[in-house]
C-alpha positions in Angstrom: -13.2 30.8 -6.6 -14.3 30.5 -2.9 -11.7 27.2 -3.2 -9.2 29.6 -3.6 -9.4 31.8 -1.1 -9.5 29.4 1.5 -6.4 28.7 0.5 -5.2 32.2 0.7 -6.8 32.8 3.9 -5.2 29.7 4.9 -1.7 30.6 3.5 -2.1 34.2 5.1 -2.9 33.1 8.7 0.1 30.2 8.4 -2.1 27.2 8.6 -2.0 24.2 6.8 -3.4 24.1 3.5 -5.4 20.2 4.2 -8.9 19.3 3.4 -9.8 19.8 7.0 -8.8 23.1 7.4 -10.5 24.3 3.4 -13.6 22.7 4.3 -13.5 24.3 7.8 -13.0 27.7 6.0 -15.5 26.6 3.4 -18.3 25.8 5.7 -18.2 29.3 8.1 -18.6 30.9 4.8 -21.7 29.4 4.2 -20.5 27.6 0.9 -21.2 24.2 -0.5 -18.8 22.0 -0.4 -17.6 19.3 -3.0 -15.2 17.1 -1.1 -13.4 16.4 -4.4 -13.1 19.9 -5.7 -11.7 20.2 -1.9 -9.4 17.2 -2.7 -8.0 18.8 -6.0 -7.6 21.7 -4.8 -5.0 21.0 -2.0 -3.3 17.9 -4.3 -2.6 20.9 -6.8 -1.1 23.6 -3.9 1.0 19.9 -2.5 4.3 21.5 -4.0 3.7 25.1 -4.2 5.2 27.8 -2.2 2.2 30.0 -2.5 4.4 33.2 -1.5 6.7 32.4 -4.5 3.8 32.2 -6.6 2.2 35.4 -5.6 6.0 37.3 -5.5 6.6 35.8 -9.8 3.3 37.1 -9.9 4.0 40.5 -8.9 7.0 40.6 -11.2 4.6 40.2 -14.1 2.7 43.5 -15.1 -1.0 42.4 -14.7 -1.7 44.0 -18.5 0.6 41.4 -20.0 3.3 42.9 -22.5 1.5 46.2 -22.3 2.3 46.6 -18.8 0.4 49.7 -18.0 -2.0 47.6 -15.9 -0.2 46.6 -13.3 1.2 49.8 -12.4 -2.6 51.4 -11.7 -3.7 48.8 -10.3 -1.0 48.4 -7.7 -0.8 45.8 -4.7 -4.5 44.4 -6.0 -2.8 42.7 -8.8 -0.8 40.9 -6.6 -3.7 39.4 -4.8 -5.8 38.8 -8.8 -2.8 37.1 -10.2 -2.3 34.9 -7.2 -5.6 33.9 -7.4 -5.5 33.3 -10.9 -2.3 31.1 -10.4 -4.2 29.2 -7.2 -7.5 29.3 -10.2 -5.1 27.5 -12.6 -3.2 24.8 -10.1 -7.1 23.9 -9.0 -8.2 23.4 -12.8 -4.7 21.5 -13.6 -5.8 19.1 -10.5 -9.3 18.8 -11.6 -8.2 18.2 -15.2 -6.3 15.5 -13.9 -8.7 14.2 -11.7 -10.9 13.6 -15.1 -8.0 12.1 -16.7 -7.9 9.4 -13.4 -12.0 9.0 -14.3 -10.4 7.6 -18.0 -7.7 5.5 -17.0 -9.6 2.3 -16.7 -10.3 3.1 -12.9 -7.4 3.5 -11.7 -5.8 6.6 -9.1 -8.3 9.2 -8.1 -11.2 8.2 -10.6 -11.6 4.7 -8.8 -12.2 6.8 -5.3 -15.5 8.8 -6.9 -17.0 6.6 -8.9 
């Protein structure tokens, strides 16, 4: 989760999304690091307008069809279901990362063994 919101700090602030920057934001916050969950991460946000993501988002009550949810819970919805959208482009990338591991070494997999 910390992944993603070095993103979003990152996306806030208008700086790049790159590994630099992630890790930079990763390391002041005391985290630990995976260089390849680092990797994945910013491979998966490549083609994503993050403030598109978060404004769909928004359109979508945060209860689903019942739509009750998203009205109480107001402008913190926004910032859960961008999250979860950043949540879901970082376990796409991962998932995909695993699928480089199985493809006879090729892509990705080769780079981490």
């Amino acid at each position: 989760m910390e992944y993603v919101y070095a993103a979003l700090i990152l996306n806030e602030t208008d700086e790049e999304i790159n590994e630099a920057n992630v890790t930079d934001i990763l390391d002041a916050a005391g985290a630990d690091v995976e260089e390849s969950r680092v990797k994945a991460l910013v491979a998966a946000l490549e083609d994503v307008d993050i403030e598109d993501a978060v404004e769909q988002a928004a359109a979508v009550p945060a209860g689903g069809a019942g739509g009750a949810g998203g009205a109480a819970a107001g402008g913190e919805a926004d910032t859960d279901e961008a999250e979860e959208e950043a949540d879901e482009a970082e376990e796409e990338a991962e998932a995909d990362d695993d699928e480089d591991d199985d493809a006879g070494g090729e892509g990705l997999g080769e780079l981490f063994g």
